[in-house]
C-alpha positions as CSV (number, residue, x, y, z in Angstrom):
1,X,26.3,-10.3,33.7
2,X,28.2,-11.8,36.5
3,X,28.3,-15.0,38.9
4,X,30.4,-14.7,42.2
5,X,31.4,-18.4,43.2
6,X,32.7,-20.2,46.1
7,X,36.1,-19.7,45.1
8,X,35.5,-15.8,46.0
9,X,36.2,-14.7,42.3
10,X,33.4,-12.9,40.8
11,X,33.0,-14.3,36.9
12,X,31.8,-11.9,34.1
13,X,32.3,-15.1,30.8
14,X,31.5,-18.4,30.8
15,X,33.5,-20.7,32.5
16,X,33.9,-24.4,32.8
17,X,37.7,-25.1,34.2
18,X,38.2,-23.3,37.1
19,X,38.4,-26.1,40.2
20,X,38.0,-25.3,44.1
21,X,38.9,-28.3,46.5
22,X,36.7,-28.3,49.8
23,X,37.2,-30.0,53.1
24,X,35.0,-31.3,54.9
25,X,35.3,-30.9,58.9
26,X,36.4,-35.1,59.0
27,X,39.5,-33.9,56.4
28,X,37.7,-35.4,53.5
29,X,38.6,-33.5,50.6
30,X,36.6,-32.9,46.9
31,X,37.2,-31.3,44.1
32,X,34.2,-28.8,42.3
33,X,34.6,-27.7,38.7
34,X,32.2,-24.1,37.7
35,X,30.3,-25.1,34.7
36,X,28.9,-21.2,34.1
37,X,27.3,-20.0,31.0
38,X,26.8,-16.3,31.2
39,X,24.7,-14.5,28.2
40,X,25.4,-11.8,27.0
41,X,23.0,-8.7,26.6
42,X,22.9,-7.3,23.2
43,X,23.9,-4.3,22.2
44,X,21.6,-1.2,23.3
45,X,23.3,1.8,21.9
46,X,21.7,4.1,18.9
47,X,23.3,6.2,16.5
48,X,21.7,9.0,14.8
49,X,22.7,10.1,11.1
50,X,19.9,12.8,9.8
51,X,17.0,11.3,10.5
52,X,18.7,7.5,10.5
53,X,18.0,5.6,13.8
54,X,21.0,2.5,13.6
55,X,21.2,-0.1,16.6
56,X,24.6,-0.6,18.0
57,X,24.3,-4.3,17.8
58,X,26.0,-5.8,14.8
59,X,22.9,-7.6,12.1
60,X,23.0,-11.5,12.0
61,X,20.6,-14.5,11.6
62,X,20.7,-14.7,15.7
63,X,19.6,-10.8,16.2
64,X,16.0,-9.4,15.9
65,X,15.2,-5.5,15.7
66,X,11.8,-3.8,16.3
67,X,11.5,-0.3,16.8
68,X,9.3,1.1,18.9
69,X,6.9,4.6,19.5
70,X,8.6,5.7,22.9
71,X,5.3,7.8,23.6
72,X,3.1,4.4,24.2
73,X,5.5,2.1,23.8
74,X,3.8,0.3,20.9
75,X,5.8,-1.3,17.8
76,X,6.2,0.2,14.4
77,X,4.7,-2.0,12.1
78,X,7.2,-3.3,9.9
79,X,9.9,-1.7,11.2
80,X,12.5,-4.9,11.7
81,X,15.7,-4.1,10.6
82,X,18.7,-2.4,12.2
83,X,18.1,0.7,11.1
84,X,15.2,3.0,10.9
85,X,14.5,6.3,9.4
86,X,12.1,8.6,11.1
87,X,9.3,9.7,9.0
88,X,7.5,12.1,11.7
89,X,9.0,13.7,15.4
90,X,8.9,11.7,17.9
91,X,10.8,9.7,20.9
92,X,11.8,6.1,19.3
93,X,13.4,3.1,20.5
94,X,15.1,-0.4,19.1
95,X,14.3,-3.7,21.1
96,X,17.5,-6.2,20.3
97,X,16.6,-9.8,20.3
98,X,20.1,-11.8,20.2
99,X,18.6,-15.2,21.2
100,X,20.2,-15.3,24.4
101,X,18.8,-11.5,26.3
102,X,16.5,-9.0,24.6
103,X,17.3,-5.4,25.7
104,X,15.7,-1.6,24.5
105,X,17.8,1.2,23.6
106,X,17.5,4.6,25.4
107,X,14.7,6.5,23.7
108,X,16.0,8.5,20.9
109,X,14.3,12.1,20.2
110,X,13.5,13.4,16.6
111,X,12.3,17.3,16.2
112,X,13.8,17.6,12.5
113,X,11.6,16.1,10.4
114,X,10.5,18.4,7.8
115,X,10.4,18.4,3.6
116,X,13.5,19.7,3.2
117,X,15.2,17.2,6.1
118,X,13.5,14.1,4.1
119,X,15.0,15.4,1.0
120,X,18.3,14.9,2.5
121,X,17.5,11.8,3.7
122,X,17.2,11.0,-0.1
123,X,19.5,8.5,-1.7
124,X,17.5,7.1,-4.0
125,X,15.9,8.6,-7.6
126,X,12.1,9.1,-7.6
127,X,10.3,10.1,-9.8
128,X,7.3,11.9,-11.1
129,X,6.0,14.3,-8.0
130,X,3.5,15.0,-8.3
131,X,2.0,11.8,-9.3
132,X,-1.0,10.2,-11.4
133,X,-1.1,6.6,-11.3
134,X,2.1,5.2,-11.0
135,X,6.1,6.4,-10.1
136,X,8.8,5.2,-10.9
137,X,12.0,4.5,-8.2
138,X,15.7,4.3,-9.9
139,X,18.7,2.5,-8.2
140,X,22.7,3.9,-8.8
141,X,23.0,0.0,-8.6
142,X,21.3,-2.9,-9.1
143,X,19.3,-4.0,-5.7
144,X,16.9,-5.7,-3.9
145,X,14.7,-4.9,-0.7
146,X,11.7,-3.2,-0.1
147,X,8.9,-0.1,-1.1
148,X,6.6,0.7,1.1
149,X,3.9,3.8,1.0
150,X,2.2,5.6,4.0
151,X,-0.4,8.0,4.4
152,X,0.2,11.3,6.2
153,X,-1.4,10.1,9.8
154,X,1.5,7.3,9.7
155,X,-0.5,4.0,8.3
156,X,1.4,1.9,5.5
157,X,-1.1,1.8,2.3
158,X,1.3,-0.5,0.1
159,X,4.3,-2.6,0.5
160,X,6.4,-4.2,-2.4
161,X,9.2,-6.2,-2.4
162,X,11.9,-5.9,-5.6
163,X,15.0,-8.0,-6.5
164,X,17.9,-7.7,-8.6
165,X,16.4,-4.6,-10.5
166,X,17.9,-1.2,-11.3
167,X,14.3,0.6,-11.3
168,X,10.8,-0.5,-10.2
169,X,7.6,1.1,-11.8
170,X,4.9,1.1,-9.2
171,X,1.3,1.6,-9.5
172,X,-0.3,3.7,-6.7
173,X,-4.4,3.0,-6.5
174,X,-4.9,5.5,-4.0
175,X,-7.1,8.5,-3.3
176,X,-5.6,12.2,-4.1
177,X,-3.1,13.2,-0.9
178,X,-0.1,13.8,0.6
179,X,2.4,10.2,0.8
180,X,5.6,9.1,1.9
181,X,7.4,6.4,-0.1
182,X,10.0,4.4,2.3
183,X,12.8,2.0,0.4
184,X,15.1,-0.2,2.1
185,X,18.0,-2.0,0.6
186,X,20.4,-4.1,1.7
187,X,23.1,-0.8,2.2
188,X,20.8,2.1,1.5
189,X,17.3,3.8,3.0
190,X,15.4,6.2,1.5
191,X,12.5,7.9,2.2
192,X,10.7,10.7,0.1
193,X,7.5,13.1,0.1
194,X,4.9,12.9,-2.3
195,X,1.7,14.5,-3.6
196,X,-0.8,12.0,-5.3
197,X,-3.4,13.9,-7.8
């Protein structure tokens, strides 16, 4: 984060102009230019909206996100973007990748999750619940991102992608239980409870 030279100033951004002359003990004199490059460490601050997890580092083609399970320290499978929405309590984590320095975030503790917090969480239509074979997920615009469905111990059991639609009609080949369905959009998350007959 910072380079003392031999000029005594103590640098915290690159530099490549500041000069220094030296002189040697026979009075011979030369002149030293810094050439410094300095990276800069991401951004490891969270906020917490409901049960939205969003890293303070601004999204770009140079920044990768992967949240992590604070309790072993393991990654959450498919969990990539800048935001993440806990679907169970826990302690939980972002690792910021900004191709220069990778830094974690402060582990982040969730005790609210419950039906009626993941209702809240809600922002998208779903519909039927309970369900036979397929449901049906409706946008208040058109949009594009992704579904994806887990079990109750955690595991994702189907991921689909959509584009440019307004609704999606998915099929659900999966034994009778309790599900979560998890959509991302470009501006919205949504995550919702489910009983499969």
């Amino acid at each position: 984060g910072s380079y003392t030279w031999t000029d005594g100033n103590t640098y915290t951004a690159s530099n490549n102009t500041a000069t220094q002359t030296l002189t040697s003990i026979q009075g011979c004199d030369s002149v030293v230019t810094l050439n410094l490059t300095i990276n800069e460490y991401p951004s490891n601050s969270v906020s917490l909206n409901g049960l939205t997890m969003t890293s303070g580092e601004i999204s770009s083609s140079d920044v990768s996100f992967q949240w992590i399970d604070c309790n072993n320290n393991a990654p959450i499978s498919n969990e990539t973007e800048q935001s993440y929405v806990a679907v169970e309590n826990g302690n939980y984590a972002v690792i910021v990748n900004n191709s220069q320095c990778i830094d974690t975030s402060e582990c982040v503790e969730i005790n609210t999750v419950s039906v009626e917090a993941l209702y809240k969480e809600q922002l998208i239509t779903f519909y039927p619940n309970p369900i036979k074979e397929n449901f049906t997920i409706r946008f208040n615009k058109t949009s594009s991102g992704i579904i994806r469905v887990y079990d109750i111990l955690g595991e994702q059991v189907l991921s689909e992608v959509f584009t440019n639609v307004s609704s999606c009609n998915v099929a659900l080949n999966l034994p009778s239980g309790n599900y979560f369905v998890k959509v991302k959009t470009n501006d919205q998350n949504a995550i919702m409870q489910f009983i499969k007959k």
